[in-house]
C-alpha positions as CSV (number, residue, x, y, z in Angstrom):
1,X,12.6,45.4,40.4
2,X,13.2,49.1,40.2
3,X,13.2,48.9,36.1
4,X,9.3,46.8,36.3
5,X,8.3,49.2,38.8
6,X,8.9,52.0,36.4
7,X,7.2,50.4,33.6
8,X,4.4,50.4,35.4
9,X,3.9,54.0,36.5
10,X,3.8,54.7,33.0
11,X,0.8,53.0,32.6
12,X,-2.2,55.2,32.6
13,X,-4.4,53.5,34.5
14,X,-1.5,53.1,37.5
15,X,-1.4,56.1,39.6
16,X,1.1,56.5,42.7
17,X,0.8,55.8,46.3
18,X,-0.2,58.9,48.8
19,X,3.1,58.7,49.8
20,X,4.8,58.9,46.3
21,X,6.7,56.2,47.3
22,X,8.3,53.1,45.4
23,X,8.4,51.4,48.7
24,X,7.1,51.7,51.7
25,X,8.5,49.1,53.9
26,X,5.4,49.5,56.2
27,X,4.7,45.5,57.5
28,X,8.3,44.5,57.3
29,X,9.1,46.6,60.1
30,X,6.7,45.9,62.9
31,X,9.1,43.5,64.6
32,X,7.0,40.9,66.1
33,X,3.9,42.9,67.4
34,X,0.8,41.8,65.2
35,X,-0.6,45.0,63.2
36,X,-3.5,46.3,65.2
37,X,-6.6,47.4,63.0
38,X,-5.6,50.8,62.5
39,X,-2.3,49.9,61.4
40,X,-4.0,48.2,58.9
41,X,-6.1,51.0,57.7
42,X,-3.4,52.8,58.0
43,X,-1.9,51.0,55.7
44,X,-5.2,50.6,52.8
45,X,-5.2,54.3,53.6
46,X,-2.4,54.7,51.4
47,X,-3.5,53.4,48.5
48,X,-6.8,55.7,47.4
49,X,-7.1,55.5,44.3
50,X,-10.0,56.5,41.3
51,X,-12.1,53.8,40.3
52,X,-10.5,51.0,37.7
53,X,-7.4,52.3,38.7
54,X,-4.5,50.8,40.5
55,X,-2.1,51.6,42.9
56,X,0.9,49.6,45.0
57,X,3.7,49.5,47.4
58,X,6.8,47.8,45.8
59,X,9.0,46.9,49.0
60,X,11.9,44.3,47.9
61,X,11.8,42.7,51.7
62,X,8.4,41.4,52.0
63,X,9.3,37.6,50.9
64,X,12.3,38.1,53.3
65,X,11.1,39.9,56.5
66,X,9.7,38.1,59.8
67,X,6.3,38.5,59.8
68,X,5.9,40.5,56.7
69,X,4.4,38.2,54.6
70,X,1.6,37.3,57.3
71,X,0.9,41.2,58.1
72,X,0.7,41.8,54.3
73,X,-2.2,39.5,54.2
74,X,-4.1,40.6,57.1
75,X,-3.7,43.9,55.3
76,X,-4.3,43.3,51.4
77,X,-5.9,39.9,51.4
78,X,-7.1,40.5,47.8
79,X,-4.1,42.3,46.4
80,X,-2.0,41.0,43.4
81,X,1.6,40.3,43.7
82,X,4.4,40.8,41.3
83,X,7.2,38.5,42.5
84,X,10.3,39.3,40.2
85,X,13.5,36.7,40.6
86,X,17.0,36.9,39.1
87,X,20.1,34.3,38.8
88,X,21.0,33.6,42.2
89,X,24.6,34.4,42.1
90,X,24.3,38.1,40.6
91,X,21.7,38.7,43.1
92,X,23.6,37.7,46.1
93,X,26.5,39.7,44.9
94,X,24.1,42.7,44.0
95,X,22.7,42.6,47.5
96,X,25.9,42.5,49.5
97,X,27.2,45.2,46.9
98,X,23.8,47.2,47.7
99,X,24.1,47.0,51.5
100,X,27.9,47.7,51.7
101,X,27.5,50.6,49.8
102,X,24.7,51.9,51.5
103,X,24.3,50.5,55.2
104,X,28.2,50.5,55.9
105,X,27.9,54.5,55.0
106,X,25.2,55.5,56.5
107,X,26.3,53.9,60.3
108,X,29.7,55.4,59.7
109,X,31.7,52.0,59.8
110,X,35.1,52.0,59.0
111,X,38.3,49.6,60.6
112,X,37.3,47.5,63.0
113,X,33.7,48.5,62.5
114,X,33.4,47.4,59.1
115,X,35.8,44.2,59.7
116,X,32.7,43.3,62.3
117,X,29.5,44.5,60.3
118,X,30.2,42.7,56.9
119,X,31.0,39.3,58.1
120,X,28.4,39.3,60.6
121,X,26.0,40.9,59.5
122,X,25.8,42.1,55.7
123,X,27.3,38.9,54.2
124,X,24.6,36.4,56.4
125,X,21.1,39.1,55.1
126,X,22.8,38.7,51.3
127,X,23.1,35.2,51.3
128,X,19.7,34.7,53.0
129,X,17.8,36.6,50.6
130,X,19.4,34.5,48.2
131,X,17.4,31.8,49.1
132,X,14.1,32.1,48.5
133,X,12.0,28.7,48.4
134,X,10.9,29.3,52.2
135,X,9.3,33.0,51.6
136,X,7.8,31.5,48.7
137,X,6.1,28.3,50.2
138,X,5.1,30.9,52.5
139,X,3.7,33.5,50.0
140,X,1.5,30.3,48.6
141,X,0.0,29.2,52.1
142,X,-1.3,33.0,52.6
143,X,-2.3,34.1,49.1
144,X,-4.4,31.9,46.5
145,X,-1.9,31.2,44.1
146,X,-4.1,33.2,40.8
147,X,-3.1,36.3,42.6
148,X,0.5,35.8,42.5
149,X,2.5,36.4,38.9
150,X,6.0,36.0,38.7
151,X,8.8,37.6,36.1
152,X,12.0,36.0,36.0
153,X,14.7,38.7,35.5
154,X,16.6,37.0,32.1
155,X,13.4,36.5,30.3
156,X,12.0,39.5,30.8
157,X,15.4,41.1,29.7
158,X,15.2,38.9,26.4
159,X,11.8,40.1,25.7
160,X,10.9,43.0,27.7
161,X,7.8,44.4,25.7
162,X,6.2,40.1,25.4
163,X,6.8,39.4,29.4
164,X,5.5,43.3,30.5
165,X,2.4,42.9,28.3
166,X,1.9,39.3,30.2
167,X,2.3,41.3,33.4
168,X,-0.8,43.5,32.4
169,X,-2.9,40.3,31.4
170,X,-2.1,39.2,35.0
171,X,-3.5,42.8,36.4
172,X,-6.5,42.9,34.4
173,X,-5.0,45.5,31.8
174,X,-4.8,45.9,28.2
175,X,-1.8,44.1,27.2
176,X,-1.0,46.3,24.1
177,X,-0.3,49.2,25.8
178,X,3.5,49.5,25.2
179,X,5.8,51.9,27.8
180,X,8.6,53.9,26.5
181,X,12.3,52.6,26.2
182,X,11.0,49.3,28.0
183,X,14.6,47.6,27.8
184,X,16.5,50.6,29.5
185,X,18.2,49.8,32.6
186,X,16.7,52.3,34.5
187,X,18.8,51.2,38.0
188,X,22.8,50.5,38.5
189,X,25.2,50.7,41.2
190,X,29.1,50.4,41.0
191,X,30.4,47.9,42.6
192,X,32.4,48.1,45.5
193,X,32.9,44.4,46.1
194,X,34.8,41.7,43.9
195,X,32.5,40.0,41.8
196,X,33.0,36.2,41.7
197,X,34.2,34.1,38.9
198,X,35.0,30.6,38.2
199,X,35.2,28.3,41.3
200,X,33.8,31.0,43.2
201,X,30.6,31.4,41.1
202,X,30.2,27.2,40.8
203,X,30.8,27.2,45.0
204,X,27.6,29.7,45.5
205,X,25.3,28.4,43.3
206,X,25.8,24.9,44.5
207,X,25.0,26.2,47.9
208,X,21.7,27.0,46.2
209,X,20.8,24.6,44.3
210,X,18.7,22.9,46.6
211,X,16.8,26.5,47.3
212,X,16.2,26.3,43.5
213,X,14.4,22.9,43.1
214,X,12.2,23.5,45.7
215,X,11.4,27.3,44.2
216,X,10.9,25.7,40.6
217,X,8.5,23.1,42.0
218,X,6.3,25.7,43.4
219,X,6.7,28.5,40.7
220,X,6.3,26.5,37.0
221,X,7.1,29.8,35.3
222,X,10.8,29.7,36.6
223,X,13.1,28.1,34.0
224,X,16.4,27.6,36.2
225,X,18.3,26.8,32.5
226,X,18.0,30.5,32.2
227,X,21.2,30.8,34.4
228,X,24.0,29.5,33.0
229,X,25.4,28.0,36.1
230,X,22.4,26.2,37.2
231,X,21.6,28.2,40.1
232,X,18.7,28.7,42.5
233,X,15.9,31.8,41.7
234,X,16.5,34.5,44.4
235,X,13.5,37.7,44.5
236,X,14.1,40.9,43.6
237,X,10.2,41.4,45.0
238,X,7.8,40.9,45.7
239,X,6.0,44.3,44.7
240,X,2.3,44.5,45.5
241,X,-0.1,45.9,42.7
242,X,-2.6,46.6,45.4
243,X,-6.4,46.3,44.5
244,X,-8.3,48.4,41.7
């Protein structure tokens, strides 16, 4: 998501956020409490912007949140979102990777601390954001299904400069505008947990393989014989291109 996102700012007629933020978090941490109105104003507030111009918030938990999703709509009703997904099994290993290298730092756990926070909590959030089909079902009910454009990770990789210039169509942009160095990685971590091979890789995708036909029947544009173990589609968004 990070390496979309930074195509984007590139793009001339994108301009940043008035918090110069990639993300924002902003309606995936209200716990329960509906957004009043000038949380949502709040919120639009953020996103000035000069005319034919866009702007956005790119928050990775949105599809996975409580209440996000439904907040997001009262707030952007109209807005365009980018939902990327990626090969189930490297995402759920990214993810745990991700939140043991940053989470398990920044409480300070280590012994029994860290035997008790990656079982019980770390390991559950990564495998739930592996599944996607319910965030999505839900994404579909709240937004009219012509604003939502998905990029699937592997063909995007394949074809970088073909699948971003079908992202522009989508946001009402000149698709020959090209970005610099579109197939960079622009985003890595080292790993810090074992990756999974064989059995192990065959194990977690069959857990998701029922995530996966429900995602595919919703989202045409996801090819699941892009992943070479038949797995599920898990998000690495969504990102909101907000209105312009």
């Amino acid at each position: 998501s990070t390496w979309w996102y930074h195509l984007l700012c590139q793009h001339p007629a994108v301009v940043p956020n008035r918090r110069g933020r990639k993300e924002l978090v902003f309606v995936s941490h209200g716990g329960w409490r509906r957004p009043t109105d000038a949380d949502l104003e709040l919120y639009r507030s953020v996103f000035a912007r000069p005319p034919g111009h866009l702007c956005g918030d790119w928050t990775a938990n949105y599809l996975y949140a409580p209440f996000a999703l439904d907040a997001l709509a009262l707030a952007a009703p109209d807005a365009k979102l980018i939902l990327t997904v990626r090969n189930p099994v490297d995402r759920f290993v990214s993810m745990l990777n991700q939140f043991t290298l940053h989470r398990a730092e920044l409480v300070g756990a280590t012994g029994r601390g860290r035997t008790v926070l990656e079982p019980w909590s770390l390991f559950p959030e990564a495998a739930h954001q592996s599944r996607i089909a319910e965030g999505v079902e839900r994404m579909l009910r709240l937004f009219p299904r012509e604003q939502i454009h998905v990029v699937q990770y592997e063909r995007a990789k394949a074809s970088p400069h073909a699948e971003f210039a079908r992202t522009l169509r989508f946001l009402g942009h000149d698709d020959r505008w090209v970005p610099q160095d579109a197939a960079r990685p622009v985003h890595k971590n080292r790993y810090v947990v074992e990756r999974p091979s064989g059995g192990d890789r065959e194990w977690i995708a069959d857990w998701v393989r029922d995530d996966v036909e429900r995602t595919a029947a919703r989202l045409p544009e996801v090819d699941p014989a892009l992943w070479g173990d038949g797995a599920s589609p898990v998000a690495v968004g969504p990102a909101l291109a907000a209105r312009g």
